[in-house]
C-alpha positions in Angstrom: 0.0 0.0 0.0 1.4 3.3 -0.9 2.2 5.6 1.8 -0.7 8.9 2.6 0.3 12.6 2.7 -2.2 15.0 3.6 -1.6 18.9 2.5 -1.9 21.4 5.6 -4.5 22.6 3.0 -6.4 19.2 3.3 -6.0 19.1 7.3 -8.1 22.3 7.2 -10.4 21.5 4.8 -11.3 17.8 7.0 -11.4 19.9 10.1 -14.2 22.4 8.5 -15.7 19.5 6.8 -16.3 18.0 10.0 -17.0 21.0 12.1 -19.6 22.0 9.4 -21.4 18.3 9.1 -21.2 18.4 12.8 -23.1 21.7 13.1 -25.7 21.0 10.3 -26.0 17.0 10.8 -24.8 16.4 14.0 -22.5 14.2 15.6 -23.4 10.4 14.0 -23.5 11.9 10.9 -19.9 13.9 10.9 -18.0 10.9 12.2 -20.0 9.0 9.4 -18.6 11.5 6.5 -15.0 12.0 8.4 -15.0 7.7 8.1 -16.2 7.9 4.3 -13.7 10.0 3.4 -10.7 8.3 5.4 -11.9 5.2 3.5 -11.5 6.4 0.2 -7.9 7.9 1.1 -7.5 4.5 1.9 -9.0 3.1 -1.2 -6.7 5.4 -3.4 -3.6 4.2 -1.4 -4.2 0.9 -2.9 -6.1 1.7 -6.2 -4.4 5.1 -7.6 -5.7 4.5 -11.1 -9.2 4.9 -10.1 -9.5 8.9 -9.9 -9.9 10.3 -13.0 -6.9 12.2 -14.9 -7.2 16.1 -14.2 -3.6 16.7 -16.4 -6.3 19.6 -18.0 -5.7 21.7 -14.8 -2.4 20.3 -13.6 0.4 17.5 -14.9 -0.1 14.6 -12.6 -4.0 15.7 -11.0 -6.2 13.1 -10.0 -9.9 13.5 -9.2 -11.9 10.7 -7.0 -15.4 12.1 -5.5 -16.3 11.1 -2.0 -19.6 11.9 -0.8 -20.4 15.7 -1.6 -16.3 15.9 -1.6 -13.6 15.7 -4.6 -10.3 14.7 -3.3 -8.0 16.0 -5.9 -4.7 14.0 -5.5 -1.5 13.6 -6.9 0.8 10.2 -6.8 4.2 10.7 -6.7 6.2 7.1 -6.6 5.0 5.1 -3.9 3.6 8.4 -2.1 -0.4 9.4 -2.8 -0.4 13.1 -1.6 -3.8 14.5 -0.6 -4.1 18.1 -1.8 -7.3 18.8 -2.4 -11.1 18.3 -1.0 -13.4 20.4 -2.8 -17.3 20.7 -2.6 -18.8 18.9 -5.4 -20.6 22.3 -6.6 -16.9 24.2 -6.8 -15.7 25.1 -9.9 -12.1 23.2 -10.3 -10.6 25.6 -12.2 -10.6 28.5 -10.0 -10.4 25.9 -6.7 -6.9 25.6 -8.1 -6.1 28.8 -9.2 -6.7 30.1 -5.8 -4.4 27.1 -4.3 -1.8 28.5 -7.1 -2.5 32.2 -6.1 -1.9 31.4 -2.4 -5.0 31.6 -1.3 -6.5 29.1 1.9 -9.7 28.2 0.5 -11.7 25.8 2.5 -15.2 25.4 0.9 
């Protein structure tokens, strides 16, 4: 199994994801989505091929949806890096120009 690298991007974004689901769905259902998505990180670990190429917006970009979530990931050798989560109703393109401007976008 390849080894997991999560962004300081990505930390945020699963912190707000929870802290949101928490506040809107309560506490059964944020520990349900936090779960879903740790599963998939897991599933990409051993599967890499199965998010779709993204080369369109960056060399290397995968996309895999998770629930309402996109984890945009790269692999790099035996390393998956985690450096995106995006809703599933953000535009990509400007999700990533934002990460490339700098900018600490967490929706």
């Amino acid at each position: 199994m390849k080894k997991l690298i999560l962004t300081h991007r990505v930390r945020n974004e699963l912190r707000d994801i929870y802290l949101y689901t928490l506040d809107t769905f309560g506490l059964a259902q944020a520990d349900l989505y936090h779960q879903q998505l740790e599963q998939s990180f897991k599933l990409l670990r051993q599967f890499p091929e199965l998010g779709r190429s993204q080369d369109r917006l960056r060399p290397g970009l995968r996309l895999y949806a998770s629930g309402r979530h996109q984890i945009l990931y790269t692999q790099i050798g035996e390393t998956i890096q985690i450096e995106g989560l995006p809703h599933d109703s953000r535009d990509l393109d400007s999700y990533i120009a934002g990460e490339e401007g700098g900018e600490q976008d967490n929706g």
